[in-house]
C-alpha positions in Angstrom: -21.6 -6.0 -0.3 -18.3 -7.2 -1.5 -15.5 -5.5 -1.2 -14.6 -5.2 -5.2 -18.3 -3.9 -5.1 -17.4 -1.2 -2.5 -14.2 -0.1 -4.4 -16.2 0.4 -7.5 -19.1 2.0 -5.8 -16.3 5.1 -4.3 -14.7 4.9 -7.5 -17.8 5.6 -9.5 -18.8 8.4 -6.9 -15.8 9.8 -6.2 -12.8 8.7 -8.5 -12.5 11.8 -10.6 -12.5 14.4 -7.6 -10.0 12.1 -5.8 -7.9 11.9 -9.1 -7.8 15.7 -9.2 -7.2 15.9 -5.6 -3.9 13.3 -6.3 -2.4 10.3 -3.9 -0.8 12.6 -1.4 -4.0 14.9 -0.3 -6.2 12.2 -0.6 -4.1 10.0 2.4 -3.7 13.2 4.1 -7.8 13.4 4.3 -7.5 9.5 5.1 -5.3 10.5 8.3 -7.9 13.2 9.1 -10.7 10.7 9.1 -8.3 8.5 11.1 -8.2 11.1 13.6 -11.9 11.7 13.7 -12.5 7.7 14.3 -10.1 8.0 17.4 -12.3 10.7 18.7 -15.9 8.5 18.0 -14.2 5.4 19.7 -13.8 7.7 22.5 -17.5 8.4 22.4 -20.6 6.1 23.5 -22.5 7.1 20.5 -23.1 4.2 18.4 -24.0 6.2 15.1 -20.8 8.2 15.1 -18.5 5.3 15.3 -20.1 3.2 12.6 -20.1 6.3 10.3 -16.6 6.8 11.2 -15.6 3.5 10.3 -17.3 4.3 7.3 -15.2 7.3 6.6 -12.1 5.8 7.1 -13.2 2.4 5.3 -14.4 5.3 2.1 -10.9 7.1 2.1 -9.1 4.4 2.7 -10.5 2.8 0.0 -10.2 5.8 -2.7 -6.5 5.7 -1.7 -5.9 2.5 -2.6 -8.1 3.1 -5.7 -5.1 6.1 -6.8 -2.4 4.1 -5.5 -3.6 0.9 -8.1 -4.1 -1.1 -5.6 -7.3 -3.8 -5.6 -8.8 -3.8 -2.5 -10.0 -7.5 -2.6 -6.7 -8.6 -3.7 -5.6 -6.6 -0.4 -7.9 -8.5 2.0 -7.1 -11.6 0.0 -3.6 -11.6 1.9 -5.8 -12.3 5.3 -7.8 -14.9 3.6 -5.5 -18.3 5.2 -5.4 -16.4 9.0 -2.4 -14.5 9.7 0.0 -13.6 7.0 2.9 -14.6 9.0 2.1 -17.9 10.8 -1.0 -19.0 8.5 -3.2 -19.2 12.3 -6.1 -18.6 13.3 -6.4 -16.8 15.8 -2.6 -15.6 15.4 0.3 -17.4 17.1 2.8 -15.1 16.7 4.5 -13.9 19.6 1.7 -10.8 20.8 5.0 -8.4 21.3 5.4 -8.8 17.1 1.8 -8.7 15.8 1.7 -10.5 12.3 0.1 -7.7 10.5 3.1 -6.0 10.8 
């Protein structure tokens, strides 16, 4: 699946109960699912992390979605390598990662 595919697919399911919900509690439930992740990275169970990732990837998605922002325009700025040095891998100096 693309990603414009997956924005539209969370949009379509979800849009209107994020609208309602607004920008800020939405990236506060983002944060929460950030937290959960942590916790299934801790874990060996397999399951739990992918549908982790998948939480977070949902919200972060649906966030982006309210803040009018195109996810594959987003992951477009990764497209070259690094956004900073154009490499891949990255050559920037590891003590300043280039995603910053």
């Amino acid at each position: 699946m693309r990603i414009d595919q997956f924005q539209r697919i969370i949009d379509e399911t979800y849009g209107s109960r994020d609208a309602e919900r607004g920008l800020e509690r939405t990236f506060m439930w983002l944060v929460e699912e950030m937290g959960e992740l942590a916790r299934a990275l801790r874990a060996e169970d397999h399951e739990r992390k992918v549908e982790e990732f998948s939480d977070v990837l949902a919200w972060l998605t649906t966030t982006a979605s309210l803040a009018g922002v195109d996810m594959a325009e987003a992951a477009a700025r990764f497209a070259e390598g690094c956004p900073k040095c154009g490499r891949r891998p990255c050559a920037c100096d590891r003590g300043r990662r280039g995603r910053s």
